[in-house]
C-alpha positions in Angstrom: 17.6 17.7 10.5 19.2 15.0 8.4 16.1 14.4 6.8 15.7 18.1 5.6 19.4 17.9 5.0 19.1 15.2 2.4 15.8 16.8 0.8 17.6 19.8 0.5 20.3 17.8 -1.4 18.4 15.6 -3.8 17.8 19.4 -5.5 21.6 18.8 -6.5 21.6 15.1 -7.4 23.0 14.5 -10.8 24.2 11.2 -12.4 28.2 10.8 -12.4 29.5 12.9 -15.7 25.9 12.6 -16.9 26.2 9.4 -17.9 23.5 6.9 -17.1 25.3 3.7 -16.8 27.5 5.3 -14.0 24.8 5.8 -12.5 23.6 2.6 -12.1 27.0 1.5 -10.9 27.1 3.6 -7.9 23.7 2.4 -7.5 24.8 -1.1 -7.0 27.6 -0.1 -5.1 25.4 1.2 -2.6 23.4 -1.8 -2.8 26.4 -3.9 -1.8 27.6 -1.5 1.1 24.2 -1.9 2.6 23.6 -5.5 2.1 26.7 -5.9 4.0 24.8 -4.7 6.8 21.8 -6.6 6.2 23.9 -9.8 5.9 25.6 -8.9 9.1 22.4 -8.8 11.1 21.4 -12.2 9.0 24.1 -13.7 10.4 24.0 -12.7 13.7 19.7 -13.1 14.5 20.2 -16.7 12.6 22.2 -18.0 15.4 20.6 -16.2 17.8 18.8 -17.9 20.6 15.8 -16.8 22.2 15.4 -13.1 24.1 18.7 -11.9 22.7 20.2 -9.7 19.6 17.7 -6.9 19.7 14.5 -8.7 21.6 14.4 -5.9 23.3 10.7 -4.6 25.2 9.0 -1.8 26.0 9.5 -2.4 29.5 13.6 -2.8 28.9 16.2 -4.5 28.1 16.2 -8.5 27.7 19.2 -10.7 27.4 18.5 -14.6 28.8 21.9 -15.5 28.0 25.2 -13.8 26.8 25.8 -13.9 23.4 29.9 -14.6 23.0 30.1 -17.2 20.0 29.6 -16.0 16.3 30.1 -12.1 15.6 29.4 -11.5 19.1 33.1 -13.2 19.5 34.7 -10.4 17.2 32.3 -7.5 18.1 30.1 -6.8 20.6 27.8 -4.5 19.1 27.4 -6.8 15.5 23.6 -5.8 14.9 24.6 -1.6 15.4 28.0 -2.6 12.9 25.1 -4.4 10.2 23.1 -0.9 11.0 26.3 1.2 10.3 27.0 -0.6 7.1 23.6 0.3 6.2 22.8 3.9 6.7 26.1 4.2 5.0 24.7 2.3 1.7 21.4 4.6 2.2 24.2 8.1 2.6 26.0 7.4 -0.3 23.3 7.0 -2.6 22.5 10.7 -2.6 26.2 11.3 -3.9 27.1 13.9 -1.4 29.9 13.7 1.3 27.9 16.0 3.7 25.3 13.4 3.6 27.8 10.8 4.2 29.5 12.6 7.2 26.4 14.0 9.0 25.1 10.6 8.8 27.7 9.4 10.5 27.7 11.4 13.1 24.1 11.3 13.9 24.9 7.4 13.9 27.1 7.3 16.6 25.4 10.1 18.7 22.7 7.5 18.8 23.9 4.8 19.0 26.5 5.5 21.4 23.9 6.1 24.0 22.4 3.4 22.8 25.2 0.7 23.3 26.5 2.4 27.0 22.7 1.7 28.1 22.7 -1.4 26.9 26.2 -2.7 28.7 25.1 -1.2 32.0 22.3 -3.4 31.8 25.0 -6.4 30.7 27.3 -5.8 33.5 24.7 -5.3 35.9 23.1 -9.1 35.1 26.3 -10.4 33.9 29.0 -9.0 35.6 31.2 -11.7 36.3 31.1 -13.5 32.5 30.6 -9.7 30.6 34.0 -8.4 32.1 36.3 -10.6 30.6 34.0 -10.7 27.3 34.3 -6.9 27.5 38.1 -6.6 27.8 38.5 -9.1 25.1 36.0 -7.9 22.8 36.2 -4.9 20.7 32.8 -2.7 20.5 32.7 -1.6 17.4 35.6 -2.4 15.2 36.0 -6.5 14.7 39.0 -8.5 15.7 38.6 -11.8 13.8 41.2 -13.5 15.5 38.7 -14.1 18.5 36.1 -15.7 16.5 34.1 -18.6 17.9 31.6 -20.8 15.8 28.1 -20.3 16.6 26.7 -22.3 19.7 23.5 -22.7 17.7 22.7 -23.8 13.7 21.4 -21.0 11.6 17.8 -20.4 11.5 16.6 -18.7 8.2 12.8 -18.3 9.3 14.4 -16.8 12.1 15.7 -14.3 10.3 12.7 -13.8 7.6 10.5 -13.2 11.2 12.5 -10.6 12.5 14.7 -8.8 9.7 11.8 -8.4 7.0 10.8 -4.4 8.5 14.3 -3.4 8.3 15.5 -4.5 5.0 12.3 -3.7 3.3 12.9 -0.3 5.1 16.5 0.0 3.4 14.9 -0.5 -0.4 12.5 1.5 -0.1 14.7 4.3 1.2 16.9 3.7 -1.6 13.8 3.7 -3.7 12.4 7.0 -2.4 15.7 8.4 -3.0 15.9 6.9 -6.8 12.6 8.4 -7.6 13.2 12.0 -5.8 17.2 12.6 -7.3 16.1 11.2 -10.7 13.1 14.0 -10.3 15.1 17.0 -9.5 18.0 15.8 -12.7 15.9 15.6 -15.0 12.2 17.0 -14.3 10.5 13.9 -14.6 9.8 10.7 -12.9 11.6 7.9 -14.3 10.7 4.4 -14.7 14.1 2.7 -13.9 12.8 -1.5 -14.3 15.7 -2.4 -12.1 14.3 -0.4 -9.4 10.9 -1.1 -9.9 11.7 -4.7 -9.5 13.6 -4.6 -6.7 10.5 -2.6 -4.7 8.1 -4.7 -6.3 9.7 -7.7 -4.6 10.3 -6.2 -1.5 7.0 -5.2 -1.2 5.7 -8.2 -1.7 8.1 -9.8 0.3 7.0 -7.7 3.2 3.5 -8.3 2.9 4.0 -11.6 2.8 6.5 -11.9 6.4 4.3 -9.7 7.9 0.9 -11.7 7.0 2.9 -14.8 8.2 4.2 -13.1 11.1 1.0 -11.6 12.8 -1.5 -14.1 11.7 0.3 -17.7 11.9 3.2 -19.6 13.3 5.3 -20.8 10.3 7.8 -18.1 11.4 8.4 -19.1 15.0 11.2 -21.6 15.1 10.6 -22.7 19.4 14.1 -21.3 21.4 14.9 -18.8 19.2 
């Protein structure tokens, strides 16, 4: 449904007061409000030790230790708060508040399900350590007060291994968007170098991970 919703709306997409240049602002502003999110989940997979943060398998959920120092100590959902910030760069782009709102709500239908499963499965292996953690912890909103440095140092290949899919996801959402609002406004596909760039790179920048990823083990950093 939201994807019919927002093709129904890029029909409608215009640039702010026609102008161009405006444009481009709110471009970058949606930029920002998504890398936000992409920086959040940066942060929080860089410290992250092994078969935790989102290591997740087919056969359930995995958690070898309890995650409490970082953003886990100001949040305990910090990967679905980088996701938030992101589908909210991604909503905004198409410059309508029914976007925006829909989006959120589909968010949290999902992902509220989606957390509640997940600390079941945390109380149920860690119930005496994940009550405290729990009470103390906001879900959603952060409480930076709490916060605790990271037990571990950051990894950067550890995030290049597993955070390449979802960025390059985000662009080329944004991208997609880009090429179908500018369509509808003006009739024609434009060329925007900025744009073009920034998928270029990404593109390459996926290939690359993903070569690196499946076919050798520069990625792997061991106990993460």
């Amino acid at each position: 449904m939201l994807v019919a919703l927002v093709a129904v709306e890029l029909r409608h997409f215009h640039w702010p007061d026609g102008s161009h240049h405006l444009d481009h602002v709110w471009e970058c502003v949606c930029l920002v409000v998504g890398g936000i999110g992409v920086a959040i989940r940066a942060h929080v997979v860089g410290h992250a030790p092994a078969d935790t943060s989102g290591r997740n398998t087919e056969r359930g959920q995995v958690a070898a230790v309890l995650n409490t120092t970082g953003l886990y100590s100001v949040v305990r959902n910090p990967l679905y708060l980088g996701n938030a910030f992101m589908w909210l760069g991604a909503a905004m782009f198409v410059r309508d508040w029914r976007i925006v709102l829909v989006a959120t709500m589909a968010f949290l239908l999902v992902y509220e399900r989606v957390v509640m499963a997940e600390e079941r499965f945390l109380v149920e292996k860690f119930n005496g350590p994940y009550g405290p953690r729990a009470a103390a912890t906001p879900a959603f909103w952060p409480r930076f007060s709490g916060y605790v440095r990271p037990n571990l140092p950051f990894s950067l290949r550890n995030v290049l291994e597993r955070e390449y899919g979802g960025t390059f996801g985000f662009v080329a959402v944004l991208f997609a968007f880009e090429i179908g609002g500018d369509w509808f406004y003006k009739g024609e596909f434009l060329v925007d170098p900025i744009w073009v760039g920034l998928m270029g790179f990404s593109t390459v920048a996926y290939l690359t991970l993903r070569t690196l990823e499946k076919h050798t083990r520069y990625l792997h950093v061991e106990g993460r």
